[in-house]
C-alpha positions in Angstrom: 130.0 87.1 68.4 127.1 84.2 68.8 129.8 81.7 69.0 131.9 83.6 71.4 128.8 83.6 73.7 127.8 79.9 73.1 131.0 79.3 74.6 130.8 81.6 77.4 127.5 80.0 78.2 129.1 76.4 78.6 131.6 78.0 80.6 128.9 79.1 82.8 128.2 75.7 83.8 130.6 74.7 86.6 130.6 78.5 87.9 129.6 79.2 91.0 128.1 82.9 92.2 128.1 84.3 95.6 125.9 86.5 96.9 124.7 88.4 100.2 122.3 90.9 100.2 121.1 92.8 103.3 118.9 91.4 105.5 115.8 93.9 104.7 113.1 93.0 102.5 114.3 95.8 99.6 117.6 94.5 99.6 116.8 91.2 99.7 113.7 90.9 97.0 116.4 92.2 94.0 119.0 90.5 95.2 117.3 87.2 94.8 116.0 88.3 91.3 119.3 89.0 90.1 119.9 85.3 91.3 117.2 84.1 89.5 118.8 85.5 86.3 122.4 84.6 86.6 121.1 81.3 87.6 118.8 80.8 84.1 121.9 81.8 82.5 124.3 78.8 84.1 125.7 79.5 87.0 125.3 77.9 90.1 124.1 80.2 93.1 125.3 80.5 96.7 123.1 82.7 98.9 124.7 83.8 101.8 122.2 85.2 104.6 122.5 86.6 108.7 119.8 84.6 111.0 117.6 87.9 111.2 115.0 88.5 108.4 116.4 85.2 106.9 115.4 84.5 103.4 112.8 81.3 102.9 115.1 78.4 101.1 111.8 76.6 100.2 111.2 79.3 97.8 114.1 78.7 95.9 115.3 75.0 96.0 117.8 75.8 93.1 119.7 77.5 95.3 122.3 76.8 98.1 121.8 78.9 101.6 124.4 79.5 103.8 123.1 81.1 107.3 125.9 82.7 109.3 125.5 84.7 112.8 124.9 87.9 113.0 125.4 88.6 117.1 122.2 90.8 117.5 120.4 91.1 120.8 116.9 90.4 121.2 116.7 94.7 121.4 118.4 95.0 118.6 116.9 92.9 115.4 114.2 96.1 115.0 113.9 98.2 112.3 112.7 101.1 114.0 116.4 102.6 113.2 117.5 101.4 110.1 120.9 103.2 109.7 121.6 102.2 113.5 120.9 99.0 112.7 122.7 98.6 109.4 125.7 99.8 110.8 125.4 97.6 113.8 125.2 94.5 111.6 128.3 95.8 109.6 130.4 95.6 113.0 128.6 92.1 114.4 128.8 90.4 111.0 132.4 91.0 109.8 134.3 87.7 111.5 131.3 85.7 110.4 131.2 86.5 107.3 135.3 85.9 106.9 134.9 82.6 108.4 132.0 81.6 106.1 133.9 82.9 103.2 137.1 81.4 103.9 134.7 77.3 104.5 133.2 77.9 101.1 135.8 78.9 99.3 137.5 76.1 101.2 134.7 73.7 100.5 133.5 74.2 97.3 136.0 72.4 94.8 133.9 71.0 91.6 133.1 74.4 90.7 135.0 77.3 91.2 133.7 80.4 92.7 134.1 83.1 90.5 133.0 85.9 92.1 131.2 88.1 95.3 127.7 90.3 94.4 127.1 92.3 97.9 124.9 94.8 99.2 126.5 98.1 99.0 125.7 98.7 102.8 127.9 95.8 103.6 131.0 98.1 104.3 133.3 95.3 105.4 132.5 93.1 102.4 135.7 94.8 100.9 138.5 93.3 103.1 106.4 82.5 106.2 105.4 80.9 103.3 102.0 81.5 103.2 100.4 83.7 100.7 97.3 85.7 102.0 94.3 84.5 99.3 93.7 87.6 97.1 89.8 87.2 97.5 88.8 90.8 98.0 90.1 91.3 94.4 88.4 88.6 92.8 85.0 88.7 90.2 83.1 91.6 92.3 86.1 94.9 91.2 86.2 96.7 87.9 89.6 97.0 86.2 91.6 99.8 87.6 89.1 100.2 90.5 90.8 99.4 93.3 93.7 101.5 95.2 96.4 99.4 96.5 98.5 101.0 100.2 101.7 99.4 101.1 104.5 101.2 103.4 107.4 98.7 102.8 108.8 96.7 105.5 110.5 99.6 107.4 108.7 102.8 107.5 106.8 103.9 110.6 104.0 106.5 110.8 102.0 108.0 113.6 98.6 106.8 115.4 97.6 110.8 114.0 99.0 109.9 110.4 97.4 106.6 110.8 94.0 107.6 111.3 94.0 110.2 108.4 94.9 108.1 106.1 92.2 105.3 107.3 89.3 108.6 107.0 90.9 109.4 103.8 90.5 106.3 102.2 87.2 105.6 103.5 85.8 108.6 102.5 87.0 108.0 98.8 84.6 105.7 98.6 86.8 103.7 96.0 87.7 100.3 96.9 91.0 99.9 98.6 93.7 97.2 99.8 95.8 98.5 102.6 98.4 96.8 104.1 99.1 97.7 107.8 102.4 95.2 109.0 102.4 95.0 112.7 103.9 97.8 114.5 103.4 100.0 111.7 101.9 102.2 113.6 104.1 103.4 116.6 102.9 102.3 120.0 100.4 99.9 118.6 100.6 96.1 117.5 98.4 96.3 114.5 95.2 98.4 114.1 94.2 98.9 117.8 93.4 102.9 117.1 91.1 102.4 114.5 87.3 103.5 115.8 85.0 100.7 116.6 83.4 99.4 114.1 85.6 101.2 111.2 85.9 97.9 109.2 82.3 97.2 109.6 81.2 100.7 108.3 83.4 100.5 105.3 81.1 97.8 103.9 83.2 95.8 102.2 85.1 98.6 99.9 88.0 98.1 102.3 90.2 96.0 103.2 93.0 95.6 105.7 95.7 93.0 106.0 98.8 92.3 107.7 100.8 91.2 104.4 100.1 91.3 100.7 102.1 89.3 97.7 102.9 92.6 96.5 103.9 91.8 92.6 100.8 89.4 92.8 98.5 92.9 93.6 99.9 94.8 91.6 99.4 92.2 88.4 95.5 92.1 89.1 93.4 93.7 86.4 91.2 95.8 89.5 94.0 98.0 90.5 94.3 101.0 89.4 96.6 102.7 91.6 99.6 102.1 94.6 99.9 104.8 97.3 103.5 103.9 98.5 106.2 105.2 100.3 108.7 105.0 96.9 111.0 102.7 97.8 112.9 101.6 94.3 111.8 98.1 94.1 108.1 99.4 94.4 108.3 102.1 92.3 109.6 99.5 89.5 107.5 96.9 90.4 104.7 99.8 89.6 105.7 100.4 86.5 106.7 97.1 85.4 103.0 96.4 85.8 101.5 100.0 84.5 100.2 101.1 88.0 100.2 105.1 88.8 100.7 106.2 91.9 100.2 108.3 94.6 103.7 109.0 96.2 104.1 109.6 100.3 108.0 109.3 100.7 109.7 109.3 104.1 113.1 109.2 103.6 116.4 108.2 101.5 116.1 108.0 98.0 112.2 108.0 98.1 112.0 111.7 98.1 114.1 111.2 94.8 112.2 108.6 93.1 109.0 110.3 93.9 110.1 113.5 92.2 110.9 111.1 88.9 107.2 110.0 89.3 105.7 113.0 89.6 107.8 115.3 87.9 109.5 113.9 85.5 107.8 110.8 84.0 104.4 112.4 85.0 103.0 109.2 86.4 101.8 110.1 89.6 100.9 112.1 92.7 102.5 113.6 95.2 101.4 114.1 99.0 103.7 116.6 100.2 101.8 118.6 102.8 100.7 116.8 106.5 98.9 113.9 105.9 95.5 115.0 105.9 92.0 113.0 105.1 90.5 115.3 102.7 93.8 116.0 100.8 94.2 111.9 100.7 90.4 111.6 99.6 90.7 114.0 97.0 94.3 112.1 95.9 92.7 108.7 95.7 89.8 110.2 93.7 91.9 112.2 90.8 94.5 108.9 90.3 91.1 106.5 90.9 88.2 108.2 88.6 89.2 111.6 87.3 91.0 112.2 83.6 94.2 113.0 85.3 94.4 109.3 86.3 93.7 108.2 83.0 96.6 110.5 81.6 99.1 108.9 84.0 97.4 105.6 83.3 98.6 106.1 79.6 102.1 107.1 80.2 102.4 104.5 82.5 101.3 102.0 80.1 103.8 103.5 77.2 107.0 103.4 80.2 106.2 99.5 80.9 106.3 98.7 77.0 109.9 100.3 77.6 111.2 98.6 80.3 109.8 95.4 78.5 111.6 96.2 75.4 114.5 96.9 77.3 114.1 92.9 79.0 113.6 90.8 76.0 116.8 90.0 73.7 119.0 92.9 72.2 117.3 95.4 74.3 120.0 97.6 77.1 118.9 95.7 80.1 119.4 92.3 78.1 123.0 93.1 76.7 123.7 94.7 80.0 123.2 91.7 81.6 124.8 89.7 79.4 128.0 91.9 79.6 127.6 91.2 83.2 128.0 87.2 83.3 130.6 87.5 80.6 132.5 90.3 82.8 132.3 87.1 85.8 133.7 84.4 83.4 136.9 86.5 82.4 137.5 86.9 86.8 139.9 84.6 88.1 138.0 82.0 91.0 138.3 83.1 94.1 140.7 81.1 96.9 141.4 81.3 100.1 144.6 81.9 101.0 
């Protein structure tokens, strides 16, 4: 069997891999991960991306970007409507795409391309750099002190929700990272409803930005908790590092992961009435300082050793994986015809 793999990993080299994820940030973070595998493993790596919410090729010089036009208005690159707007990039990206396919396939001769990974919402596919310092973390926060507040890249709440939440956490009293993108907050820019002098009067237990390196947070030894909206990359990055959570979910399959978290694996909370400050306080308190926390904190900690059992060599995400690139080398290239 080792030799039967040796070989399929020399075949490897002088393979090429397509792939195209969609253009939003939880599409687009695991799709470039699985690159970052398949490419350890040998094969060469073709991302193919639309002009809005582009990728950044300086992050990954190893592999090859291909940008191709995706038709959309200035009124219509917003996220505010994601199935309107997945839906209109499945209608203005179809010819580009074909064309693109057909020059690379057309173009790249030294090594074949053996096959296409897309985004599942591609329906047709059938036929800034800089990192935000993390210095409110550093030296002055205790280990699992600090709760951490991300809404993805999509979700929208309002100036009501928005203000309840800012109360809640500041009247935890724990410390806390929130991250507020621009326009998160319908009607606003950034944090324009927030009371005067709300930062000031937090006294340096809070802190607000507009972006956070998000795996980064969540490896730091002071947090102790992630209030997110349960998208499925941050629910796994949360337990990849051993973070409980508290789960606010707003739609899709968020309302599903957070039942697993709470539910099932036990390994977090759930805010299921109105947002609401003193339900949010008492939230941040229990996952924060109070045993419960502790308890999820532990079966946290025992679901990470899992997953990383499951990464490492002869575990099921390893062999699955492996499977996987030896599935690609038995394909036939693709051509154009």
């Amino acid at each position: 069997m080792e030799n039967v793999r040796e070989s399929h990993r020399q075949q490897r080299k002088g393979c090429t891999l397509l792939l195209f994820p969609l253009p939003l940030q939880g599409h687009i973070n695991p799709m470039l991960w699985l690159a970052n595998i398949l490419y350890s493993k040998g094969f060469s790596i073709i991302i193919i991306h639309t002009k809005f919410n582009s990728p950044n090729p300086s992050k990954y010089p190893h592999f090859t970007f291909h940008s191709i036009p995706d038709g959309l208005l200035e009124g219509e690159a917003s996220t505010a409507d994601v199935v309107d707007l997945v839906t209109l990039l499945n209608v203005k990206c179809i010819r580009s795409f074909r064309d693109s396919l057909v020059k690379l396939l057309l173009e790249v001769k030294e090594e074949p391309i053996a096959c296409l990974i897309t985004d599942a919402d591609w329906h047709f596919k059938q036929l800034t750099n800089r990192r935000p310092k993390l210095h409110f973390l550093a030296g002055q926060k205790a280990p699992n002190s600090v709760i951490y507040v991300s809404f993805g890249s999509i979700a929208e709440i309002n100036e009501a929700e928005f203000l309840e939440i800012a109360w809640g956490l500041a009247n935890s009293n724990q410390p806390f990272l929130w991250v507020v993108r621009p326009r998160l907050v319908r009607g606003s820019e950034w944090i324009e409803p927030l009371p005067d002098g709300f930062q000031e009067r937090l006294g340096g237990i809070g802190h607000i930005v507009k972006w956070a390196p998000q795996k980064e947070v969540q490896a730091h030894p002071a947090i102790g908790g992630f209030w997110t909206h349960n998208g499925w990359n941050s629910t796994l990055e949360s337990i990849c590092e051993g973070v409980p959570m508290i789960c606010h979910p707003i739609s899709g399959d968020q309302k599903v992961n957070a039942r697993y978290v709470t539910d099932i694996w036990r390994i977090g909370l759930h805010l299921e009435k109105k947002l609401e400050r003193g339900e949010i306080e008492r939230a941040v308190k229990r996952l924060i300082v109070e045993a419960d926390g502790q308890e999820m904190r532990k079966r946290i900690m025992s679901l990470k050793e899992k997953v990383e059992i499951c990464l490492k060599q002869g575990g099921s995400s390893y062999d699955s994986l492996e499977r996987l690139t030896d599935y690609i080398l038995l394909l036939q290239p693709l051509r154009s015809h």
